[in-house]
C-alpha positions as MATLAB code, in Angstrom:
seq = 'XXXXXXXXXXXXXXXXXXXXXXXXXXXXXXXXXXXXXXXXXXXXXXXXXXXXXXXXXXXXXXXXXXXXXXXXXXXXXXXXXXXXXXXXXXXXXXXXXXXXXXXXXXXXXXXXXXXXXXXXXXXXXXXXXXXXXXXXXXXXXXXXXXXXXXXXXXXXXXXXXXXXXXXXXXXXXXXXXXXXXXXXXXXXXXXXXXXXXXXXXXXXXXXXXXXXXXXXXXXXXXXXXXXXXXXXXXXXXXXXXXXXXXXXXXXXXXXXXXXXXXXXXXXXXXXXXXXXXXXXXXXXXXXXXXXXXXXXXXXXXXXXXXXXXXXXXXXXXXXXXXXXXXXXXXXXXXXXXXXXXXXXXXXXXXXXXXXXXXXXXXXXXXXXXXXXXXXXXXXXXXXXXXXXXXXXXXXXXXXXXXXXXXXXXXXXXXXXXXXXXXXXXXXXXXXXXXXXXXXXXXXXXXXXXXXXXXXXXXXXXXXXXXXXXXXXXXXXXXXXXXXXXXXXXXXXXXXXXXXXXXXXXXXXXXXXXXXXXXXXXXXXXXXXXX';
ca = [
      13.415  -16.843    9.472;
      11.829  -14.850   11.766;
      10.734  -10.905   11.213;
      13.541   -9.623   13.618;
      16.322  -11.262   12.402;
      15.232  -10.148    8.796;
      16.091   -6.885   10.037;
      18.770   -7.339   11.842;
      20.260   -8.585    8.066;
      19.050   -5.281    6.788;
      20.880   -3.200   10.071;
      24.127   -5.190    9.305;
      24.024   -4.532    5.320;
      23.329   -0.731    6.480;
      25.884   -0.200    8.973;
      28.591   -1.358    6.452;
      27.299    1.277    3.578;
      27.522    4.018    6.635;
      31.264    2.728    6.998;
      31.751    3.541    2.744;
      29.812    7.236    3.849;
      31.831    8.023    6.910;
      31.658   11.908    7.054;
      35.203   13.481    7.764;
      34.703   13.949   11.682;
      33.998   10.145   11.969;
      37.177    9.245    9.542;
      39.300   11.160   11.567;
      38.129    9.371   14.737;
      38.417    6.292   12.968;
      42.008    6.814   11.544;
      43.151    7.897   14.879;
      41.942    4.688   16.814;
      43.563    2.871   13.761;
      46.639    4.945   14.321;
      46.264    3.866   18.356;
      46.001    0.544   17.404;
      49.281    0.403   15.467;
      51.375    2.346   17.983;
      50.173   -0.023   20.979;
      50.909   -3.713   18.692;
      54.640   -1.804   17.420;
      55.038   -0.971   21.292;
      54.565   -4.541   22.292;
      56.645   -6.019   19.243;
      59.409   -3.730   20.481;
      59.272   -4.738   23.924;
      58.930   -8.812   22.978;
      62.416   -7.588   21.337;
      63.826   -6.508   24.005;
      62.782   -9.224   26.203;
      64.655  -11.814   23.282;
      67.753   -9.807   23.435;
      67.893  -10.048   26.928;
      67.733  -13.828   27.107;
      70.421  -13.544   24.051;
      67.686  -15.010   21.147;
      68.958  -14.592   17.890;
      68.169  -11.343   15.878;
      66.352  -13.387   12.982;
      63.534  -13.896   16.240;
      63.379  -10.258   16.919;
      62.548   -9.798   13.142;
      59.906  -12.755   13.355;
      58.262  -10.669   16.106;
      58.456   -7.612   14.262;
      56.799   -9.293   11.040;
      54.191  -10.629   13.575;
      53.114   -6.870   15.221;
      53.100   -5.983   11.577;
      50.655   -9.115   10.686;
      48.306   -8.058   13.689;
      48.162   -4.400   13.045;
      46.958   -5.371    9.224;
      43.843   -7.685   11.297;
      43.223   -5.574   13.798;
      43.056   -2.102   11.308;
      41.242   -1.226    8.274;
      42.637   -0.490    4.989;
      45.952   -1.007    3.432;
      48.195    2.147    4.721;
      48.831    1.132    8.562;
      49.936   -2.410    7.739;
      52.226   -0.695    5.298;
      53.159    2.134    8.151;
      53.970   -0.751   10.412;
      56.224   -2.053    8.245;
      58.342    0.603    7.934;
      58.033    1.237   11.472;
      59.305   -2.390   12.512;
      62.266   -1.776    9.850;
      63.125    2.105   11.475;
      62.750    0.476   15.276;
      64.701   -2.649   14.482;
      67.405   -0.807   12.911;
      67.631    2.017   15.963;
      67.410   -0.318   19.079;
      68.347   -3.845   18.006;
      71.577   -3.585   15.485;
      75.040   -1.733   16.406;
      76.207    0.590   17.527;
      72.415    0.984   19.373;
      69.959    3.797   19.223;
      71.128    5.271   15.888;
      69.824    4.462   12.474;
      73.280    3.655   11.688;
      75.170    0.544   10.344;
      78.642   -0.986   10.892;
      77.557   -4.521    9.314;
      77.450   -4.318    5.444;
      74.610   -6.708    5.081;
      72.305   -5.076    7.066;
      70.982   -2.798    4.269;
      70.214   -5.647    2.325;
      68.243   -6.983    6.207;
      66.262   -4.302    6.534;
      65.176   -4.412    2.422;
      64.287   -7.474    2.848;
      62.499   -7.443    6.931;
      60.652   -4.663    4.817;
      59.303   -6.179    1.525;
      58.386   -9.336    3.897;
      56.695   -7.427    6.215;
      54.530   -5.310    3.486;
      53.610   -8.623    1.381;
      52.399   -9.967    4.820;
      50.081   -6.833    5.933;
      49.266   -6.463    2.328;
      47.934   -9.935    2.014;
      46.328  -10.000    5.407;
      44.097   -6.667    4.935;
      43.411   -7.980    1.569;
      41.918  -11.498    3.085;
      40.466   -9.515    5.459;
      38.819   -7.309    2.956;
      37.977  -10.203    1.053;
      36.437  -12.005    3.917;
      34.385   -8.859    5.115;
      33.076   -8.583    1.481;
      31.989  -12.262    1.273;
      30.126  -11.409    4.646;
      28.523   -9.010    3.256;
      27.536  -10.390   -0.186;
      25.628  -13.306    2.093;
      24.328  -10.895    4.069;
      22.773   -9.468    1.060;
      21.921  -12.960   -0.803;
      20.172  -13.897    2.486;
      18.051   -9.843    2.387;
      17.456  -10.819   -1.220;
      15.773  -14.275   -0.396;
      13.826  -12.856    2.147;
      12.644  -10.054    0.206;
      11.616  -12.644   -2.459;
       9.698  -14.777    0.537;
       8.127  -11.738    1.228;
       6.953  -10.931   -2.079;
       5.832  -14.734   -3.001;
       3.405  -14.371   -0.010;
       1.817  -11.735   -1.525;
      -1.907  -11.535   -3.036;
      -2.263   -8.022   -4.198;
       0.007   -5.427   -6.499;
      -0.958   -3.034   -4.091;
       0.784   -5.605   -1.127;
       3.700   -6.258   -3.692;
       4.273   -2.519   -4.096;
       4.049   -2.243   -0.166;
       6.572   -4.811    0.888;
       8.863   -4.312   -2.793;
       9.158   -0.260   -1.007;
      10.054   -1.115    2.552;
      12.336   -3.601    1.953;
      14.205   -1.021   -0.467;
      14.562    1.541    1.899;
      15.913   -0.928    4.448;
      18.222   -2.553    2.259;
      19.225    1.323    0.746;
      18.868    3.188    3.600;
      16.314    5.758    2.020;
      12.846    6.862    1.062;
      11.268    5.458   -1.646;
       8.542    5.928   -4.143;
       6.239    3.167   -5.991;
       3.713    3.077   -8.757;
       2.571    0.409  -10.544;
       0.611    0.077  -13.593;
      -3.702   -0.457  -12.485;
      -6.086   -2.009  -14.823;
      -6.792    0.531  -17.457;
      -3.155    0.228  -18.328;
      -1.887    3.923  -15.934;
       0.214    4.320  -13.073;
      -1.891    4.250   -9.877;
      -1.518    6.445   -7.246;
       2.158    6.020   -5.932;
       3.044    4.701   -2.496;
       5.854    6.436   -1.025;
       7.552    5.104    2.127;
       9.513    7.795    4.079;
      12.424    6.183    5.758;
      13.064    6.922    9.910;
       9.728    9.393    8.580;
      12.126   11.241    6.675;
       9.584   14.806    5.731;
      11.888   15.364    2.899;
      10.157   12.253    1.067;
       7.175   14.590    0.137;
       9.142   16.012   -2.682;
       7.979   13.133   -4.348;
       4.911   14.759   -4.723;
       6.330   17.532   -6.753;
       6.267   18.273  -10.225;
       9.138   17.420  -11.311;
       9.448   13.914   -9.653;
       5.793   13.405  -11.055;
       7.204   13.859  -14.542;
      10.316   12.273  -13.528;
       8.311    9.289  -12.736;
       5.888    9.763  -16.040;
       9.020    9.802  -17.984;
      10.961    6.699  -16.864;
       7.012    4.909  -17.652;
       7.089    6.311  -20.868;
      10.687    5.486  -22.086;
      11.196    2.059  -19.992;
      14.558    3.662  -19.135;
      15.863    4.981  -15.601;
      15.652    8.385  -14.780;
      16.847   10.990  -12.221;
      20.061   11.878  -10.358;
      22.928   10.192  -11.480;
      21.437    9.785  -15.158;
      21.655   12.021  -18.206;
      17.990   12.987  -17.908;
      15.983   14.847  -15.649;
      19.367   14.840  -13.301;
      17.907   17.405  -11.284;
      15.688   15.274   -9.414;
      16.016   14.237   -6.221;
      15.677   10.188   -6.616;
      17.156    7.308   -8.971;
      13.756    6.359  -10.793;
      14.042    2.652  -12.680;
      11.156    1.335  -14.426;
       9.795   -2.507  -13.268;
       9.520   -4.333  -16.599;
       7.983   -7.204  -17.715;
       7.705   -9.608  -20.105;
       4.448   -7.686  -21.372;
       6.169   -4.252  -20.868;
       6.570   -2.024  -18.348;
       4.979   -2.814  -15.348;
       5.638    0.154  -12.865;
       8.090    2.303  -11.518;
      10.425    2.677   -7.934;
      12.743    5.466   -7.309;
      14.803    5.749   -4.406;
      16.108    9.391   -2.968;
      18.879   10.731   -3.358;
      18.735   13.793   -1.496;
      21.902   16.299   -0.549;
      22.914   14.984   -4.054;
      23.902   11.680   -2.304;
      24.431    9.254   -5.559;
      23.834    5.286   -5.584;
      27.085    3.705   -5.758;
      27.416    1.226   -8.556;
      26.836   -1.411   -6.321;
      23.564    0.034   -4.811;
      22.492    0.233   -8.326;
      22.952   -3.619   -8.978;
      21.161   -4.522   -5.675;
      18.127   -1.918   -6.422;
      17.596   -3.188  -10.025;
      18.066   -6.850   -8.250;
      15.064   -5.869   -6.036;
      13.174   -4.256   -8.535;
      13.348   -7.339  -10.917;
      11.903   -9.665   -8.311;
       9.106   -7.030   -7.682;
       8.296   -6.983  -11.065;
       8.420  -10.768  -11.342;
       6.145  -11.437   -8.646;
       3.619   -8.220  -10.208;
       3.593  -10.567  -13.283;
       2.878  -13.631  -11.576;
      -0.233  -11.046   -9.608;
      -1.185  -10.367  -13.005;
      -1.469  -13.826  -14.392;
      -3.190  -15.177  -11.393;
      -5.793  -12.327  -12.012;
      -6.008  -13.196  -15.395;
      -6.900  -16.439  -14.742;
      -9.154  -16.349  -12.256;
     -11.446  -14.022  -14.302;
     -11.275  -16.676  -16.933;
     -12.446  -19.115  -14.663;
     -15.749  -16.919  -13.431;
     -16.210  -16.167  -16.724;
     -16.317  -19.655  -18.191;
     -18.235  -20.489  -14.743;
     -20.590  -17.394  -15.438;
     -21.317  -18.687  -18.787;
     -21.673  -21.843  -17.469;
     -24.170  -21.256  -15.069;
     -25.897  -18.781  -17.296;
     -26.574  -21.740  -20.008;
     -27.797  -24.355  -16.951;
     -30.147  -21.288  -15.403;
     -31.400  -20.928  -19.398;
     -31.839  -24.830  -20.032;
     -33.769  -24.675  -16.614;
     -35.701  -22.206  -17.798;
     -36.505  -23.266  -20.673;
     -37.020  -26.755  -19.457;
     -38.769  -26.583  -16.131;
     -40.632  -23.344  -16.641;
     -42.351  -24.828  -19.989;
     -44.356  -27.347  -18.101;
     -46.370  -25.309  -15.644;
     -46.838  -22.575  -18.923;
     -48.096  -25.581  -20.934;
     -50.698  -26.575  -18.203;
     -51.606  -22.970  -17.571;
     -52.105  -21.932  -21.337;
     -54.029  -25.630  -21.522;
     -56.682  -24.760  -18.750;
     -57.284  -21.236  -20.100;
     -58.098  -22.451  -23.399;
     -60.188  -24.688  -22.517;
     -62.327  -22.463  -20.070;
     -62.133  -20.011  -22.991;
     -63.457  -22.523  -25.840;
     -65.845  -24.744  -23.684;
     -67.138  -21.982  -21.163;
     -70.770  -22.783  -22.023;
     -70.459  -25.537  -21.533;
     -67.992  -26.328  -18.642;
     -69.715  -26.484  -14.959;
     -68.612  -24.617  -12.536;
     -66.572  -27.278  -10.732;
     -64.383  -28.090  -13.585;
     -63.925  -24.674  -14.063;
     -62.994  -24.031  -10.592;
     -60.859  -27.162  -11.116;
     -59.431  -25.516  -14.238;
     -58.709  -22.217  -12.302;
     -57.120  -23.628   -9.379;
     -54.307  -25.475  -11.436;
     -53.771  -22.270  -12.773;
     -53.094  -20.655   -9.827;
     -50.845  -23.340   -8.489;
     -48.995  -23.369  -11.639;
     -48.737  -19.562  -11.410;
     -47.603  -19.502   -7.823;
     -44.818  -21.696   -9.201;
     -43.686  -19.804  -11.488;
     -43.527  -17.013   -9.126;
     -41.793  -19.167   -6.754;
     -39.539  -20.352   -9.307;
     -38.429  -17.025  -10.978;
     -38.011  -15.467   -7.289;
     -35.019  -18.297   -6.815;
     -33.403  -17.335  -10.185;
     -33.712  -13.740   -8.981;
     -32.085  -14.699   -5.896;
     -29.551  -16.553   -7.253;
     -28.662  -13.981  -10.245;
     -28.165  -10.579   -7.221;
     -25.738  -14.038   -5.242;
     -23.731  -14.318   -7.928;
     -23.003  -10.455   -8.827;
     -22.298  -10.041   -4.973;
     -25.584   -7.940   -4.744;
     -27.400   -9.989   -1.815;
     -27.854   -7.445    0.957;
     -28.662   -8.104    4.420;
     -30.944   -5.872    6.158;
     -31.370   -7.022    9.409;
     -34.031   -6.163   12.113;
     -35.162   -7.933   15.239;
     -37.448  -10.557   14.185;
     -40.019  -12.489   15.704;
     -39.355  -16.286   15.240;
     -43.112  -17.434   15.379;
     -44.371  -14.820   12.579;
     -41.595  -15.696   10.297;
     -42.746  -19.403   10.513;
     -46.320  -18.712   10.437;
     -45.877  -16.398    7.295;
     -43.629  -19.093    5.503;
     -46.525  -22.047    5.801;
     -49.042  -19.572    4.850;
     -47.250  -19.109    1.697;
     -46.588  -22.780    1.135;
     -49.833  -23.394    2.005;
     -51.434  -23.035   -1.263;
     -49.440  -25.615   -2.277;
     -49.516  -28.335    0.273;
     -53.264  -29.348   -0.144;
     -51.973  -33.266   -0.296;
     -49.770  -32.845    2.714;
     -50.322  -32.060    6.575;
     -47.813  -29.154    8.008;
     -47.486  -29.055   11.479;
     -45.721  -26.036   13.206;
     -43.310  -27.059   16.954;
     -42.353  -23.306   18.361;
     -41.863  -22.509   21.658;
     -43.954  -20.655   23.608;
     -41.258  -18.041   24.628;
     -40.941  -14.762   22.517;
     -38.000  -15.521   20.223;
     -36.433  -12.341   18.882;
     -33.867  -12.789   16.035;
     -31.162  -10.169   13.818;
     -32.234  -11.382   10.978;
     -33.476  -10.476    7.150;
     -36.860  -11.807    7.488;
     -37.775  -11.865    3.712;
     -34.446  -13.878    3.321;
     -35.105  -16.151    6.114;
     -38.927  -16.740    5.345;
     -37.472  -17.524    1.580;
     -35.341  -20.143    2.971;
     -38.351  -21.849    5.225;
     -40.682  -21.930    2.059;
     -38.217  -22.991   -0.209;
     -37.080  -26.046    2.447;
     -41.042  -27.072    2.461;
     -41.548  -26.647   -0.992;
     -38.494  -28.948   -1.712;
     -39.918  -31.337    1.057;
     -43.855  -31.325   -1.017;
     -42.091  -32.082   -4.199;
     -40.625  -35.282   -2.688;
     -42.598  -37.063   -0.296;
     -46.097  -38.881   -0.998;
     -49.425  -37.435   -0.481;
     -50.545  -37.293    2.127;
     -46.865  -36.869    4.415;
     -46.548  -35.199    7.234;
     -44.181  -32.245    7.108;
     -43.053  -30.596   10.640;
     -41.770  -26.797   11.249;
     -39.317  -26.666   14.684;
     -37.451  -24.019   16.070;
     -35.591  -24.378   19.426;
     -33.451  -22.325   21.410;
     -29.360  -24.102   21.538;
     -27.689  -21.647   23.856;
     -26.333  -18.694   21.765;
     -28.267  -20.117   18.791;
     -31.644  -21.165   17.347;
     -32.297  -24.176   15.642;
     -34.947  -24.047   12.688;
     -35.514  -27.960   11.799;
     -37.894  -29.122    8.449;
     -38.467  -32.540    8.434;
     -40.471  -34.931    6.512;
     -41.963  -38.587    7.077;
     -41.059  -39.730    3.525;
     -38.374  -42.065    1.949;
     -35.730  -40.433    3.194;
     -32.809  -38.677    0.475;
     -30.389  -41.174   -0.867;
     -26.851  -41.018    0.790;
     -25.150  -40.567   -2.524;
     -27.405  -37.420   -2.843;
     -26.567  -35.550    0.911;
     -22.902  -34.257   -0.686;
     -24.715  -33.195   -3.567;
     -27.816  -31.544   -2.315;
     -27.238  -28.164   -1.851;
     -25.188  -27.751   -5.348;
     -26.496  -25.200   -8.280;
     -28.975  -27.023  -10.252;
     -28.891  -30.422   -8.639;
     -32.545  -32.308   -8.491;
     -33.551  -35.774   -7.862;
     -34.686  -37.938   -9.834;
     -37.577  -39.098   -7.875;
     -40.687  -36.507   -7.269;
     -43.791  -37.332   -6.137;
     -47.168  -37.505   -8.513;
     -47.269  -34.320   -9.116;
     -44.785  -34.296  -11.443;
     -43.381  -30.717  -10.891;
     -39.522  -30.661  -10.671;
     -37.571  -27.584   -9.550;
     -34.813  -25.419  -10.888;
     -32.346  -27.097   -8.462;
     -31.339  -23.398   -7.189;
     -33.549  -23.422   -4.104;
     -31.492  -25.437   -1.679;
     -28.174  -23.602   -3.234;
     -30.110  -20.516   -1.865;
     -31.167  -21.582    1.208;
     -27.432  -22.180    1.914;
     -26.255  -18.509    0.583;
     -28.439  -16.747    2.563;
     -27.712  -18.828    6.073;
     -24.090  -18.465    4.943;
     -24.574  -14.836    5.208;
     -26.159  -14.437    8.268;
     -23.097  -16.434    9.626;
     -25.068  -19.453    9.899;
     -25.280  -23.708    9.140;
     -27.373  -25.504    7.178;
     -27.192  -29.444    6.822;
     -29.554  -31.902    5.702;
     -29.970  -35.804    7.318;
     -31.714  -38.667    7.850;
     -34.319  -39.556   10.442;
     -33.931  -42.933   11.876;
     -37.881  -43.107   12.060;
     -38.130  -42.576    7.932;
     -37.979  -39.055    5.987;
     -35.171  -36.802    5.923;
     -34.120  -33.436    8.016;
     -32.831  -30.033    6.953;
     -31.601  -27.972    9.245;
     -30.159  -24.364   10.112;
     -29.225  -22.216   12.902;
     -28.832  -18.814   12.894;
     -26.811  -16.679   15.805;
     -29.387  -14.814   18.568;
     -26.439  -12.260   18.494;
     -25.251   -9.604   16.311;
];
């Protein structure tokens, strides 16, 4: 159902509690179009009558028509009285113009009396039952009217993701369907009412009273006790709103009031639809709650999760370049007289790759730990393309002495808003990964291009290519292959998984194929425009 015609359900319920709160000036107008109304249908009954006698009907058709103006002016009115004043009016009239002698009220027939007794109770039973149907029929109306608001309302609140949304829709739709300002607070995370919302209705400026003391403690209260406070209760009746707390199966969950300023009471049945309302609100705040509750379970048993794969990793990966490193130290320290000095340059320079590992290495699980506390910041600054590159294979450099890396830029100035240290972590950690899996002596190529609003960073490789079982897989938390090169050295499995955060972030794609010519592709682009 659309938006509009939501409200238009909310005008219709409105305009018929206006009709129970007529002030006197608009009952008066009312009863005397009533009034009108009953005058004008007697005056045509009568003159039907008159038509009958003239074409010499028999009387018991002049009462029909009677009994009919009577049966219209109970449709056509409201209320019980002018069907009843019609009745006795159609008895009077019948009486003066239609039984002898004429024009007097009365009587030379005996059995008239017992006529006009009976024209009367016939005519009152009909108007009687006929505003009652019609009562009965307007109140059905309006019942649907309000089972179709209260669906609606419900619809509204299922959509909702938030408390604070929930609070925000729950307090709109009650002033619609009430016709008046509201107030909302629900319970936050440390267990307190939050800051109300209040919703002034046609920007009523009386709603600000509930800002005032006494609707603050009338509000504290009905939290407190679980019980509804305010006008028309036995406590705190000065207020100026109905409060009624939202309750839950795990308590109290919040509380609404609705004003009730000028002293204007809720009617019993205003009552039953505002604690209708205020019981889906404080289902669907339950069902918020729940949801909440169980997603933190799930990043905390995925927190702990990753927390024991990032320890086994460490423990595990990290052990074997520590093991080579405290190896070659101890035997430069206990043979240094008699090591040469290429074995002990040998000696040192496995240290040092082993070390720049590790570096590498615990840079990635730094990386990965500020990801997933929602700490990685972006600070971006016009970057050149070709220094980024050129820094990145410098880096890797070191540790490609058993592989050829060939940089493709373009000779063009490319300028990029971009982190650089992110971006340059992402280029060394795509050649690293590339080293680790292709045979000495491979050829690895750097290639940046320019794709209309976007540039294209390629790393590709002249190895065996990646497995097609692996491509879905490749750029999840801790996922290696098992085939390395003869180095030996495996990874952490967090660098491609952080090669694809950062991109993400700079609003980027990264995807990884393979080439038709042997080896395998990984590729990102990055936006030349803020």
């Amino acid at each position: 159902m659309r938006s509009s015609e939501v409200d238009k359900l909310f005008l219709d319920d409105l305009s018929e509690a206006k009709y129970n709160n007529q002030t006197n000036i608009h009952k008066l107008r009312l009863a005397i179009v009533n009034l009108a109304i009953t005058i004008g249908i007697m005056t045509l009954a009568t003159l039907l009558s008159f038509l009958f006698r003239y074409i010499d009907f028999h009387e018991s058709n002049i009462i029909v028509a009677y009994i009919l103006g009577v049966l219209l002016v109970a449709k056509q009115t409201d209320g019980y009285f002018y069907g009843i004043l019609a009745s006795v009016a159609g008895v009077l009239t019948f009486n003066f113009f239609f039984t002898e002698p004429y024009y007097t009220f009365l009587t030379y027939r005996p059995d008239y009396p017992v006529t006009f007794v009976i024209m009367l109770i016939a005519a009152i039973i009909t108007s009687t039952l006929t505003a009652k149907a019609k009562r009965e029929a307007r109140l059905s109306s309006l019942r649907e009217k309000r089972t179709q608001i209260l669906y609606q309302i419900n619809k509204g609140l299922l959509k909702a993701r938030s408390i604070n949304l929930i609070a925000e829709i729950g307090g709109k739709d009650i002033a619609k369907l009430l016709n008046r300002s509201v107030v909302i607070a629900t319970v936050n995370s440390s267990g307190d009412l939050g800051e109300p919302y209040i919703y002034a209705f046609n920007n009523d400026e009386r709603a600000d009273i509930f800002k005032s003391f006494l609707e603050i403690q009338a509000v504290s209260y009905t939290y407190k006790t679980g019980n509804p406070v305010g006008a028309g209760t036995s406590i705190l009746s000065d207020s100026s709103a109905h409060y009624l707390p939202v309750k839950g199966q795990s308590g109290t969950l919040g509380v609404i009031g609705v004003s009730c300023f000028d002293r204007e009471l809720l009617s019993n049945e205003q009552k039953t639809l505002f604690e209708a309302v205020t019981t889906q609100i404080a289902l669907a705040i339950e069902r918020e709650v729940l949801s909440e509750k169980q997603q933190k379970s799930k990043m905390d048993i995925e927190r702990e999760r990753l927390r024991g794969n990032l320890l086994r990793a460490m423990s595990h990966d990290l052990r074997t370049p520590l093991t080579g490193i405290l190896g070659a130290t101890a035997t430069i320290l206990d043979n240094d007289d008699v090591l040469d000095k290429k074995v002990k340059r040998e000696l040192l320079h496995s240290v040092y790759e082993d070390a720049s590992w590790l570096i590498h290495s615990v840079e990635n699980i730094l990386s990965m730990t500020r990801i997933d506390e929602g700490r990685i910041e972006l600070i971006k600054n016009m970057e050149a393309v070709e220094e980024i590159v050129a820094e990145a294979a410098s880096r890797i450099k070191k540790l490609a002495t058993n592989h050829t890396i060939k940089i493709d830029i373009p000779n063009d100035l490319i300028m990029l808003p971009m982190d650089g240290t992110l971006i340059e972590q992402v280029l060394v950690n795509l050649l690293d990964n590339a080293i680790k899996y292709t045979p000495y002596g491979s050829l690895i190529e750097i290639k940046t291009k320019i794709e209309g609003e976007r540039v294209a960073f390629e790393v590709s490789d002249n190895g065996n290519g990646i497995s097609e079982d692996n491509i879905p897989l490749i750029f999840n938390r801790f996922y290696t292959a098992a085939t390395i090169n003869d180095s030996g050295r495996r990874g952490t499995g967090l660098g491609l998984a952080i090669c694809k955060s950062i991109i993400t972030a700079h609003g980027g794609e990264i995807s990884v194929f393979n080439n038709s010519s042997g080896g395998a592709t990984f590729r990102f682009v990055l936006p030349a425009k803020e």
